[in-house]
PANU-216657 format. One record per residue (C-alpha): x, y, z; residue number from 1. Coordinates in steps of 0.05 Angstrom, whole numbers, plus 32768, in hexadecimal, padded with zeros to 4 digits. Example, Ala and Ser with C-alpha at 12.3 -4.5 7.8 and 13.67 -1.06 7.14 Angstrom:
BEGIN
xx: 80F6&yy: 7FA6&zz: 809C&i: 1
xx: 8111&yy: 7FEB&zz: 808F&i: 2
//
This chain:
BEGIN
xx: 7D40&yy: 814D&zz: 81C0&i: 1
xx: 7D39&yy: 8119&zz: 818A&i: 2
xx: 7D33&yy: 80D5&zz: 81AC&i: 3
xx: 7D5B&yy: 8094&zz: 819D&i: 4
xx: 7D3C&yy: 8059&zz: 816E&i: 5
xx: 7D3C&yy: 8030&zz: 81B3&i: 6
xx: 7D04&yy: 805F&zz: 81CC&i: 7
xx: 7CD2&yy: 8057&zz: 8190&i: 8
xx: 7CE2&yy: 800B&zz: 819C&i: 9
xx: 7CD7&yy: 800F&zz: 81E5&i: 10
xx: 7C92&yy: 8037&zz: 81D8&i: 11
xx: 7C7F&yy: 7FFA&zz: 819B&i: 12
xx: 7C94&yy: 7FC9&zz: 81CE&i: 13
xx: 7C5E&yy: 7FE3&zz: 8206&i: 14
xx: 7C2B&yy: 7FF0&zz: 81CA&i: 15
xx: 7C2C&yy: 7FA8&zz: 81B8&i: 16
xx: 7C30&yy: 7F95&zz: 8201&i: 17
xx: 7BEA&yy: 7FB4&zz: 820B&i: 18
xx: 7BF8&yy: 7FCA&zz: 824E&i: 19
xx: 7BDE&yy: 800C&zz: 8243&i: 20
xx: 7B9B&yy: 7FDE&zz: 8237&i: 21
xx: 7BA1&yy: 7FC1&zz: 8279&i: 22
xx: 7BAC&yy: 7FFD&zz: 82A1&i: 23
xx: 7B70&yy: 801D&zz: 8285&i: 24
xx: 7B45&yy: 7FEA&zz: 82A4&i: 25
xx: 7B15&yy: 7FF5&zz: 82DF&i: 26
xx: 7B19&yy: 7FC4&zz: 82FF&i: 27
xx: 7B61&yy: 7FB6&zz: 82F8&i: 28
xx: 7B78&yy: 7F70&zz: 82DC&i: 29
xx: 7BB0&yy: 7F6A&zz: 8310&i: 30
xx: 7BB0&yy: 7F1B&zz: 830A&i: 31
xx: 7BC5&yy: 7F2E&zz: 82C4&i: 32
xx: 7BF5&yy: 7F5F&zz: 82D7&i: 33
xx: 7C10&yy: 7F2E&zz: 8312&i: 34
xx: 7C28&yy: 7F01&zz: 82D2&i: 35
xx: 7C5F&yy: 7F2A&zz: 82C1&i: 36
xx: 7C7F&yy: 7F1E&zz: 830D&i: 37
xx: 7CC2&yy: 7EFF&zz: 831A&i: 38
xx: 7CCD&yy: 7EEF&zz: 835E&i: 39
xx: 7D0F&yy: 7ECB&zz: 834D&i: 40
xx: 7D3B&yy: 7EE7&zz: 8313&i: 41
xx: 7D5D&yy: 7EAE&zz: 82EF&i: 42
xx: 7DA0&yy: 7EB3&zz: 82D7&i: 43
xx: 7DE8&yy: 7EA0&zz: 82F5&i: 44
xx: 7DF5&yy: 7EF0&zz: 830E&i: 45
xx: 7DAD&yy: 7EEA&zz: 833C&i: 46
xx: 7DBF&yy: 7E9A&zz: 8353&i: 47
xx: 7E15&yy: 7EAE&zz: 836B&i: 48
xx: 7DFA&yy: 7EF8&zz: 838B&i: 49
xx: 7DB9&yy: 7EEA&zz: 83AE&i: 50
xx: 7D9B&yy: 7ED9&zz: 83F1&i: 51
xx: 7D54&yy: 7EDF&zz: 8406&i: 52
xx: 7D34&yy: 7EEA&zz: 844D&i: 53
xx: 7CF5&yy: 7F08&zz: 8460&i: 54
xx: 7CE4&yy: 7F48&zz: 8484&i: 55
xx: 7C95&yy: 7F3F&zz: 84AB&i: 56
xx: 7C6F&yy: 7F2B&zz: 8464&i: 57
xx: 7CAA&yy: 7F47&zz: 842F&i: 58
xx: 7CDC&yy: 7F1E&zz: 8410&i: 59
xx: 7D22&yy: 7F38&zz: 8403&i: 60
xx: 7D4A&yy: 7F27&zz: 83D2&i: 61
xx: 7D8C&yy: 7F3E&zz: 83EA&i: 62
xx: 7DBA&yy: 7F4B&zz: 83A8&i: 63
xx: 7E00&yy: 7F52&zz: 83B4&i: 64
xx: 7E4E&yy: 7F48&zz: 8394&i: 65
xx: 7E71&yy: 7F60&zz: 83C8&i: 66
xx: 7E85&yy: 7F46&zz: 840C&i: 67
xx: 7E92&yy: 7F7C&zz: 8431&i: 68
xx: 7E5A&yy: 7FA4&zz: 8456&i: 69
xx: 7E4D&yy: 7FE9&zz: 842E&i: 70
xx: 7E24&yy: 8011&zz: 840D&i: 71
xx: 7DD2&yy: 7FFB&zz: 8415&i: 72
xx: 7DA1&yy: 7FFC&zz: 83E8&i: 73
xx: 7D5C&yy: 7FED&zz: 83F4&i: 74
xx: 7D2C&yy: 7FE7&zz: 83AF&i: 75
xx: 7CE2&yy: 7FEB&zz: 83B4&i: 76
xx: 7CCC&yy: 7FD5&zz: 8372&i: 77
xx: 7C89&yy: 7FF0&zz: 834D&i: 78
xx: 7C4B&yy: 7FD5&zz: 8338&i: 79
xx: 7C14&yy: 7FF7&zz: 8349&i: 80
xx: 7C12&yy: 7FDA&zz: 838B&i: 81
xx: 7BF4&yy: 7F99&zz: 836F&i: 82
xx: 7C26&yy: 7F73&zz: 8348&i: 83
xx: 7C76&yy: 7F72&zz: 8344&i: 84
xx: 7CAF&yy: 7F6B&zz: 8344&i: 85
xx: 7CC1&yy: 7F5E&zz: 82FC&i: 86
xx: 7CF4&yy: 7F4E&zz: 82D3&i: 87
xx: 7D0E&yy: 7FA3&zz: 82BC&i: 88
xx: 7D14&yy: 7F9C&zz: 830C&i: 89
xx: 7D45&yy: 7F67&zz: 8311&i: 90
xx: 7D66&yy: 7F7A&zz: 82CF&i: 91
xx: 7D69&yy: 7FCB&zz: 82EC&i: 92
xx: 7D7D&yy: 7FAE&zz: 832E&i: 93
xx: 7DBD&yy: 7F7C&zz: 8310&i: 94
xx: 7DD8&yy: 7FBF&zz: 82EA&i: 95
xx: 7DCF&yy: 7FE6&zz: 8330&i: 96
xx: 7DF2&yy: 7FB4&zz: 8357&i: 97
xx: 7E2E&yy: 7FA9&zz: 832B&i: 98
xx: 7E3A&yy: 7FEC&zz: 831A&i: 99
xx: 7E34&yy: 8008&zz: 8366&i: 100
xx: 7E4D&yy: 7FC8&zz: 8385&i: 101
xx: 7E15&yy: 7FCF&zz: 83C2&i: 102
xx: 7DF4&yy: 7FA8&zz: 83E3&i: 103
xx: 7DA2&yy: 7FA7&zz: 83CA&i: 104
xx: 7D6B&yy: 7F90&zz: 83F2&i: 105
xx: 7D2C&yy: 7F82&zz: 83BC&i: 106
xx: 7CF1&yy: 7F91&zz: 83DF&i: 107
xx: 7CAF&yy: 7F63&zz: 83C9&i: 108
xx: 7C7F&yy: 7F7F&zz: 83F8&i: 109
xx: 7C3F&yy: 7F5E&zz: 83FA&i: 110
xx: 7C0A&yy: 7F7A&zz: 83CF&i: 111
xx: 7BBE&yy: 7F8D&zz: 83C1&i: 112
xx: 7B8F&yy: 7F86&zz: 83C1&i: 113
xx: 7BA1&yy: 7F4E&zz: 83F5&i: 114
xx: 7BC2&yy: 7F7C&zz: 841F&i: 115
xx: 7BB9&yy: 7FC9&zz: 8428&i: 116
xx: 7BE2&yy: 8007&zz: 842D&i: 117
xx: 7BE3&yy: 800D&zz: 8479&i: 118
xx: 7C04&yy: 7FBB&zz: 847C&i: 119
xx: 7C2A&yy: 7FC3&zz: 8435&i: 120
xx: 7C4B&yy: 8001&zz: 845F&i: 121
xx: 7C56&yy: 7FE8&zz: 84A1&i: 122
xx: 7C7B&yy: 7FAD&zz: 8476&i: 123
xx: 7CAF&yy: 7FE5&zz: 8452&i: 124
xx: 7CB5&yy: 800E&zz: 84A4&i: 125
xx: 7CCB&yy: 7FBE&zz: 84B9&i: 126
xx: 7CF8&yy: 7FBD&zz: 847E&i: 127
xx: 7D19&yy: 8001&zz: 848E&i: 128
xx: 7D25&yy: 7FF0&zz: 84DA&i: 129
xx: 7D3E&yy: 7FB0&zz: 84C8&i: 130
xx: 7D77&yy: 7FD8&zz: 84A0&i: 131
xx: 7D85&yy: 8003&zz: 84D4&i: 132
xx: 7D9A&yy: 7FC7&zz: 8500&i: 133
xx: 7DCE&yy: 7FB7&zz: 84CA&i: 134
xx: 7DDD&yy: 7FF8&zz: 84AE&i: 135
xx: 7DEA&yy: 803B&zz: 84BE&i: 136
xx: 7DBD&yy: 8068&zz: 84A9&i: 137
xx: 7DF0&yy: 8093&zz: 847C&i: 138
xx: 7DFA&yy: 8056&zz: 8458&i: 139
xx: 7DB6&yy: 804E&zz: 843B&i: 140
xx: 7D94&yy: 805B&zz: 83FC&i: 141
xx: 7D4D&yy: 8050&zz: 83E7&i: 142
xx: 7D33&yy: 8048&zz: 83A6&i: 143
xx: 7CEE&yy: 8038&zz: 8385&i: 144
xx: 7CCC&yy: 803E&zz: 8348&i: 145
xx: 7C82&yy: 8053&zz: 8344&i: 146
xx: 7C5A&yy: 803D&zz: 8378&i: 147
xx: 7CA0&yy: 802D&zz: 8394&i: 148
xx: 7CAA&yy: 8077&zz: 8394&i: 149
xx: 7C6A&yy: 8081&zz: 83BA&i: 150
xx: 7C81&yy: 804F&zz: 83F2&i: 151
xx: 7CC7&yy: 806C&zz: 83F9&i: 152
xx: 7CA7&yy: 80BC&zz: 83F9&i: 153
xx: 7C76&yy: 809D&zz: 842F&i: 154
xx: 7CAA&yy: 807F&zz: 8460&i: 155
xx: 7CDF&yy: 80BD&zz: 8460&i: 156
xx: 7C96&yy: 80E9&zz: 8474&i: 157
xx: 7C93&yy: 80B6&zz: 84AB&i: 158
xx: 7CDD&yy: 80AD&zz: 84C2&i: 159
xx: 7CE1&yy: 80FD&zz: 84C4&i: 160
xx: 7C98&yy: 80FE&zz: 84F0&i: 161
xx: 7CB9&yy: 80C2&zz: 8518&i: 162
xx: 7D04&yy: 80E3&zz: 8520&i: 163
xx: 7D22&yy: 809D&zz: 8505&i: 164
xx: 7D62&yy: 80AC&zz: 84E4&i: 165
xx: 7D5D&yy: 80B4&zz: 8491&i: 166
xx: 7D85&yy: 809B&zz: 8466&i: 167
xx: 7DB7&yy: 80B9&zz: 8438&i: 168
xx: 7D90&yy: 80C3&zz: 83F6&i: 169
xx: 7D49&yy: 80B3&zz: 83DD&i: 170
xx: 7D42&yy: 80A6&zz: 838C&i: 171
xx: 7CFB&yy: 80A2&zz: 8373&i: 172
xx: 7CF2&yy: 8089&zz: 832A&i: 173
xx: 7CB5&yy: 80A1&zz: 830F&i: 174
xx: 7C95&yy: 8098&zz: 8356&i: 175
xx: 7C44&yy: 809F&zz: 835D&i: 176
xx: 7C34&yy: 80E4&zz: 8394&i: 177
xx: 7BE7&yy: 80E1&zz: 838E&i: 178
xx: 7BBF&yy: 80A7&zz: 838A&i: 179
xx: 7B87&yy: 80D4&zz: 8383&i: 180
xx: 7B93&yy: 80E2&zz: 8332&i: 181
xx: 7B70&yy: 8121&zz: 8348&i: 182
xx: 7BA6&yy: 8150&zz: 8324&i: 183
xx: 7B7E&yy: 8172&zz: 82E8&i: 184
xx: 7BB8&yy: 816A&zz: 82B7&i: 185
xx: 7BB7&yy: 8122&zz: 82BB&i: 186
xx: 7B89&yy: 8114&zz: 8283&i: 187
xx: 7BB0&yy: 8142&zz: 8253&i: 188
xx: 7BED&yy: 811B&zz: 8268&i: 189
xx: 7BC8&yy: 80D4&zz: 825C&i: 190
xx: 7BB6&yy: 80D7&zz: 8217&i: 191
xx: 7C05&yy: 80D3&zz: 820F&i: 192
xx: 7C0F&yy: 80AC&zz: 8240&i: 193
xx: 7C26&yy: 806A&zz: 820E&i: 194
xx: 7C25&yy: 8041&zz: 8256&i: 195
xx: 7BF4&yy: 804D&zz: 8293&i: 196
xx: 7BA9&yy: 8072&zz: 8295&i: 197
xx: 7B89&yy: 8091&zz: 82C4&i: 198
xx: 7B50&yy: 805E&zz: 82CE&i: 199
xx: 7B7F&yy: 801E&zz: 82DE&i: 200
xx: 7BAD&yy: 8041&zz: 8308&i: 201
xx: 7B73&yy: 8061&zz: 8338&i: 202
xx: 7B54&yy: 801D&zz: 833C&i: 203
xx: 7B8E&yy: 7FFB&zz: 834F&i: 204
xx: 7B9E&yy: 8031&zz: 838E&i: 205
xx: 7B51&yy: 802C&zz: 83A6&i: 206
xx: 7B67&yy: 7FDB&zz: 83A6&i: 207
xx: 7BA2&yy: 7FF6&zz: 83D6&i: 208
xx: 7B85&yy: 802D&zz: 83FD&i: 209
xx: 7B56&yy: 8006&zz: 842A&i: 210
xx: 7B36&yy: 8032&zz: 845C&i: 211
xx: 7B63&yy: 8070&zz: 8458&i: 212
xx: 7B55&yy: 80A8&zz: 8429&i: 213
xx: 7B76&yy: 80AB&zz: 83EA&i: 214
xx: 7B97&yy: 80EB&zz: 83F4&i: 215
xx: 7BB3&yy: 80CB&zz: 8439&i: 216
xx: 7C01&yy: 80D9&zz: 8437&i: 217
xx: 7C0E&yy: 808F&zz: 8446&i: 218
xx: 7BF3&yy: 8081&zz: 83F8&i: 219
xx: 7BF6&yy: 80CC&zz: 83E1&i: 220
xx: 7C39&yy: 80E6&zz: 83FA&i: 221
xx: 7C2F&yy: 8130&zz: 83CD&i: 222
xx: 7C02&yy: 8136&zz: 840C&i: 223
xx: 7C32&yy: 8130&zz: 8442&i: 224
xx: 7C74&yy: 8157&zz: 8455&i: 225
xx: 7CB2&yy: 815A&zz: 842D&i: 226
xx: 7CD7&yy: 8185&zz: 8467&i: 227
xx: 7D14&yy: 8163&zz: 847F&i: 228
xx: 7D1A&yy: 8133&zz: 8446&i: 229
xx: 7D5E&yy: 8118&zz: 8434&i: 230
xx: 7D82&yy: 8125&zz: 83F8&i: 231
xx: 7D55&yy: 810A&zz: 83BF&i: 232
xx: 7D53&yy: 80F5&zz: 836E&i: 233
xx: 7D10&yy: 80F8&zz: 8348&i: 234
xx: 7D0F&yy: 80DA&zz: 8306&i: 235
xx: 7CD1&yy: 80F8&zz: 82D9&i: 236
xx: 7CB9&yy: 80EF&zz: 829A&i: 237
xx: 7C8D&yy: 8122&zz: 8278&i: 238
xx: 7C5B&yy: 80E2&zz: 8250&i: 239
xx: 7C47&yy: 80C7&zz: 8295&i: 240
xx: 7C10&yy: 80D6&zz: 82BF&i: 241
xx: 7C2F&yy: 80E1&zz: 82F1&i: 242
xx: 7C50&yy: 8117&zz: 82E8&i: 243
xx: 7C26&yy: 8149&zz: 82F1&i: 244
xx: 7C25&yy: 8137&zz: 8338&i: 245
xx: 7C77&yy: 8132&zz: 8342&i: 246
xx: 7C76&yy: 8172&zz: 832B&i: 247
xx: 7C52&yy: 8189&zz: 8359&i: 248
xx: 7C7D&yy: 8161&zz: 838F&i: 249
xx: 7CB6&yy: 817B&zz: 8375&i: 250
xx: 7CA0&yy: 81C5&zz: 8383&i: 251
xx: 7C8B&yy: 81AF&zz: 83C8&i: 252
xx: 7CD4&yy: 8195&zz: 83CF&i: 253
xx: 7CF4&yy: 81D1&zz: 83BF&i: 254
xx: 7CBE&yy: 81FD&zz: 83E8&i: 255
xx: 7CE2&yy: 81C9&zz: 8425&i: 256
xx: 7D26&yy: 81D7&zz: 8414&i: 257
xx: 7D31&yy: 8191&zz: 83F9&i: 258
xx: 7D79&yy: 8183&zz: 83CF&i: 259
xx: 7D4E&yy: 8169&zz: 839B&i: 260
xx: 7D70&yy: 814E&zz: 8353&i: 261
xx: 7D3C&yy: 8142&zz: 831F&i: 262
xx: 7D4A&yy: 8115&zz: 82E5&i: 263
xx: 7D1A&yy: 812F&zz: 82AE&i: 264
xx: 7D0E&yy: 80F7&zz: 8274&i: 265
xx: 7CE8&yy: 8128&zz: 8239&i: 266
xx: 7CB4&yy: 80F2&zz: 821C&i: 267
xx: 7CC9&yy: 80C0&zz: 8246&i: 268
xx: 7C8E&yy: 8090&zz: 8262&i: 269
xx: 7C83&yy: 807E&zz: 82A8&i: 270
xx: 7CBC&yy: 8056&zz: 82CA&i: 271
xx: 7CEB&yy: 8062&zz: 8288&i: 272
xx: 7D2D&yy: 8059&zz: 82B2&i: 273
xx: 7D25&yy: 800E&zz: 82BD&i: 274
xx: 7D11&yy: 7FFA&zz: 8275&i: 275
xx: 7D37&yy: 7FC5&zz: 8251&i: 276
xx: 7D55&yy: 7FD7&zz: 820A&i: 277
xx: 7D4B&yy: 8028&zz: 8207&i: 278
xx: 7D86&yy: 8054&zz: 8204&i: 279
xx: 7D6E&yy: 8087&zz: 8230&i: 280
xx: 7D5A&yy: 8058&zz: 8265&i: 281
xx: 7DA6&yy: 803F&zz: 8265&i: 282
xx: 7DB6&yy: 8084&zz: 826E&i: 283
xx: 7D88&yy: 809D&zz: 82A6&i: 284
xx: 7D96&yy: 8050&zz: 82D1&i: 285
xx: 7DE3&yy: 8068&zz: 82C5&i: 286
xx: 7DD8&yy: 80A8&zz: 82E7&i: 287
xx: 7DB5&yy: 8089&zz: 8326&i: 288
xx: 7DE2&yy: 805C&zz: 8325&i: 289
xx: 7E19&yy: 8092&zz: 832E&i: 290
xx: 7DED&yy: 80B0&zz: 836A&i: 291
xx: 7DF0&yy: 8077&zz: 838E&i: 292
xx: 7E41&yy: 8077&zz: 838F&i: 293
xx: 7E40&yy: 80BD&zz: 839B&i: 294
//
């Protein structure tokens, strides 16, 4: 499939960017990274339809247009687990909201390597509950990109272990499943990669991990149980390192009977859904959006 003009943009874009040079650093420069955050999206759309309140040590940006109590949606944003949100967040998140006409909750957990998996994880459980008093469970949707992903994969394991009521749908965009980078096809994958590498990315989970092992399901999900998941969208892109390891989820999904949709993007890079500008992006953010109202 030939791709559009916005693609080789996109990809020039990120090339210039250097962040491919920053996430193959070991240490990782997450001060650096932490420059790109936007905690509050300018803009007359973000000042009319926001609120903010805080959940234990998360703030949430509550987005909304609409009055009435419906449809939640609760977005755990990316970022290796040391920086975020930023701006393709609030940007993705303005096209969700006013196409779907929910209600979003932004999730801006705290991060590492300040804080560790077990708190950064008791923070999105707290977050959850917290819906729960508010919402019924049917009328819930999680979503997260990257590491995101991880933290939304990590929480259903735990709300099926805990028999907590699930919500509707789960849609993971290009989430992380091993924090290990143990899979052997993840150097071939890298050297296309135009984004993330190996070495960045693992130094930035040992920053998160803390005392647990990185292969623990609370920071590895691919090692935990997909049985009794609820229905659930995987975006994957075939130049990202991680997707050697959601295919591999994937296959444990089906094995588990899971109603799992897969959005494939063919030489799309990690995250490619939420990027500004590219055609395809538009594309695959209209089709989630469309699973949210279904």
């Amino acid at each position: 499939m030939r791709q559009s003009l916005s693609y080789h943009i996109t990809k020039a874009i990120i090339k210039l960017k250097g962040i491919k040079k920053t996430f193959s650093q070991d240490p990782i420069d997450f001060k650096k990274l932490r420059k790109e955050d936007v905690y509050a999206p300018k803009g007359r759309f973000f000042i009319q339809h926001t609120a903010n309140f805080s959940i234990e040590k998360t703030q949430i940006t509550e987005v909304s247009t609409n009055s009435v109590k419906s449809k939640l949606v609760i977005f755990i944003h990316g970022g290796a687990f040391v920086s975020g949100p930023a701006k393709h967040h609030w940007d993705s998140i303005k096209t969700i909201v006013n196409k779907t006409n929910c209600i979003l909750w932004m999730c801006n957990y705290p991060k590492a390597p300040e804080h560790k998996i077990t708190e950064i994880s008791k923070n999105i459980d707290a977050v959850y509950q917290q819906a729960l008093q508010k919402y019924e469970a049917n009328q819930i949707i999680l979503i997260g990109d990257s590491v995101g992903g991880t933290l939304i994969t990590a929480l259903t394991q735990r709300l099926i272990v805990q028999n907590i009521e699930l919500p509707q749908k789960i849609i993971l965009i290009c989430p992380v499943m091993d924090a290990s980078m143990q899979n052997a096809d993840i150097p071939r994958v890298d050297k296309i990669d135009p984004m993330l590498s190996k070495e960045g990315i693992l130094s930035a989970k040992k920053m998160c991990v803390g005392t647990e092992s990185l292969q623990h399901s609370i920071i590895s999900p691919l090692y935990g149980s997909f049985v009794g998941f609820p229905n659930t969208v995987i975006c994957i892109a075939t130049h990202d390192i991680m997707y050697p390891d959601q295919l591999l989820a994937i296959e444990k999904m089906k094995e588990s009977k899971v109603n799992v949709e897969i959005i494939n993007g063919e030489y799309m890079p990690h995250i490619w859904p939420l990027l500004p500008v590219m055609k395809e992006a538009k594309d695959a953010l209209q089709l989630i959006t469309e699973k949210i109202k279904e």
